[in-house]
ZAFI-651320 format. One record per residue (C-alpha): residue in one letter; x, y, z. Coordinates in steps of 0.5 Angstrom, whole numbers, plus 500, padded with zeros to 3 digits. Layout:
AXYZ
...
//
This chain:
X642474268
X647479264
X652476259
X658473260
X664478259
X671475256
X677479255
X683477251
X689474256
X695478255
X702476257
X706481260
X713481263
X719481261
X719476255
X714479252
X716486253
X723482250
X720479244
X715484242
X714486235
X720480234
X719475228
X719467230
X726467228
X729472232
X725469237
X728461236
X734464235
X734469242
X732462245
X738459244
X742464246
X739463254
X740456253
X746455250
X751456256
X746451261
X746446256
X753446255
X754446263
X750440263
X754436258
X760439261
X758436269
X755429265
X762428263
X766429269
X762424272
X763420267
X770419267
X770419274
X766413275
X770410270
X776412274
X773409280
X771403277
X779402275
X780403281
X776399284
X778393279
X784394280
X785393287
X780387287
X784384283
X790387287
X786382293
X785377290
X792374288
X793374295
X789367295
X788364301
X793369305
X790375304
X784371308
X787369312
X789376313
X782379313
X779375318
X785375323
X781381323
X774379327
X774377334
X770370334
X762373334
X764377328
X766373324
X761369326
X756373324
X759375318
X760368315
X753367317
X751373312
X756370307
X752363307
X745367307
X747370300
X747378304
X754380302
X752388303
X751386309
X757382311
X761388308
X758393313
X758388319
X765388317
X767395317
X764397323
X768391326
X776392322
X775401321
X776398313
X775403307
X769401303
X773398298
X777394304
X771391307
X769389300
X776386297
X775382305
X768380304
X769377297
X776373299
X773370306
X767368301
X772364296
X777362302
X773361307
X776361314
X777358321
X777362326
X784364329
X783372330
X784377336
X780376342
X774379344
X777384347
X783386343
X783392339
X782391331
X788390327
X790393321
X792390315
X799390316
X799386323
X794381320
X798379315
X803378320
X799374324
X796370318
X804369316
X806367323
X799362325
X800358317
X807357318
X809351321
X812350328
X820347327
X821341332
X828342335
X832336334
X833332339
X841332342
X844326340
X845320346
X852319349
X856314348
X854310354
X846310352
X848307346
X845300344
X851295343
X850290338
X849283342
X854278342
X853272338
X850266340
X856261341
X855254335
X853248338
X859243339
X859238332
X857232336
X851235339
X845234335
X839239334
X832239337
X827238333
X824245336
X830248334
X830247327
X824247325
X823240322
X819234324
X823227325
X817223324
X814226318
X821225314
X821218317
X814218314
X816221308
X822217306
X816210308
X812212302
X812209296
X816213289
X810216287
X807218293
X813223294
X813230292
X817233287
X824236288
X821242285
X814242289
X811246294
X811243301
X804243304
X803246310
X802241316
X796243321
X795239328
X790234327
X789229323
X784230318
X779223316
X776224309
X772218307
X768216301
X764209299
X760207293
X756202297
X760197294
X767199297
X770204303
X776208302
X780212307
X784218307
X788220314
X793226312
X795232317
X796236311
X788237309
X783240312
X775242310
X778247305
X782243301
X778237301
X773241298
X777244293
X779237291
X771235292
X769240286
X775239281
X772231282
X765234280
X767238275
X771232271
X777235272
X779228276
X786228274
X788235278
X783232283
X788227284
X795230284
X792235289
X789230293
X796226293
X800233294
X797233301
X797226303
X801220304
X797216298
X800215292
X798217286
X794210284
X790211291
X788218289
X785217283
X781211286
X780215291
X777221286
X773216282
X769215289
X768222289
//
């Protein structure tokens, strides 16, 4: 098996016929000369897209900005702009978290700028909105009607007010009930007062009468009966200014050893003077 025969690799083209016989400094320095411009071309374009990235954010902020001072009238605005399935639809991406979604759905819905769509999607999320929109199928709005639309759905309907009443259909103070003649008495339903108890009342001993300055009881229908023994003496207490209330509250002011306000409580709705009373309290 004859040997394997290698060769040189020899370069050829252009570079080489180019550099030959050059030393490597010449060769660098040649290099850099080729690329230089493109290197400067690049650098050139990176910073053009820079600044216009950074414009277009400005921009954008701006108009975000712009958007959201219109608060809750802006979104009102926006989303008189969606017929009910579509702003269903986009509150449905909005509440799942899917905002690129909701963006897109919305400007195919409204015709909306990127930009629009976006400021939309974001015052919708932050004032959400009922719908009040167009019909289903009603052409969309721009922004200006919906602005109005909003303007005009927010504001509240003025209520004419009423005509005033002719002077015939006006009410007219009813005339005074004529006094009584000086020698008719009252009834007792007519004033309020119960002859019997004030008979009563005058019968009763000085310290049975309530004070000048004391509050009078109310008087109930009935006669309420509360009786109390020590196995060696009874006594009874018939009043129609008790009842299972107040003897209870005059029961635990006796238990508790308060018998003195046990008593005056007790003779300030009865008929019993205040000796009777504390008897009666001590039975208790």
């Amino acid at each position: 098996m004859p040997a394997a025969e290698y060769r040189p690799f020899r370069l050829v083209g252009p570079i080489v016929s180019d550099y030959a016989g050059s030393t490597p400094s010449a060769t660098r320095e040649a290099l850099m000369e080729n690329l230089l411009p493109p290197l400067l071309i690049l650098l050139a374009v990176a910073a053009v897209v820079v600044i216009l990235i950074r414009l277009g954010s400005r921009r954008s902020r701006a108009s975000l900005d712009t958007a959201m001072a219109g608060g809750p009238e802006a979104a009102a605005a926006a989303s008189a702009r969606l017929t009910e399935d579509q702003h269903q639809a986009i509150y449905s991406l909005i509440a799942r978290g899917l905002a690129v979604q909701a963006i897109a759905v919305y400007r195919q819905a409204t015709a909306s700028s990127l930009v629009e769509a976006r400021n939309a999607i974001l015052l919708l999320e932050r004032y959400p909105q009922p719908f009040r929109g167009r019909a289903a199928g009603e052409a969309p709005q721009n922004a200006e009607q919906a602005t109005e639309a909003a303007a005009t759905t927010s504001a509240p309907a003025s209520t004419p007010e009423p005509p005033a009443a002719p002077a015939a259909d006006r009410e007219t103070p009813a005339p005074a009930a004529p006094e009584p003649p000086a020698d008719v008495v009252p009834s007792a339903e007519a004033t309020g007062r119960d002859p019997e108890a004030e008979g009563e009342a005058e019968t009763r001993p000085a310290s049975a009468r309530p004070a000048a300055n004391e509050p009078r009881p109310q008087r109930f229908p009935y006669r309420y009966r509360a009786i109390v023994s020590d196995g060696r003496q009874t006594l009874e207490v018939a009043s129609n200014m008790l009842n299972d209330e107040i003897y209870g509250e005059i029961k635990a002011l006796a238990q508790i050893g308060d018998a003195e306000d046990a008593a005056q409580m007790l003779r300030r709705h009865s008929d019993i003077s205040i000796d009777e009373a504390r008897a009666f309290v001590a039975l208790l």
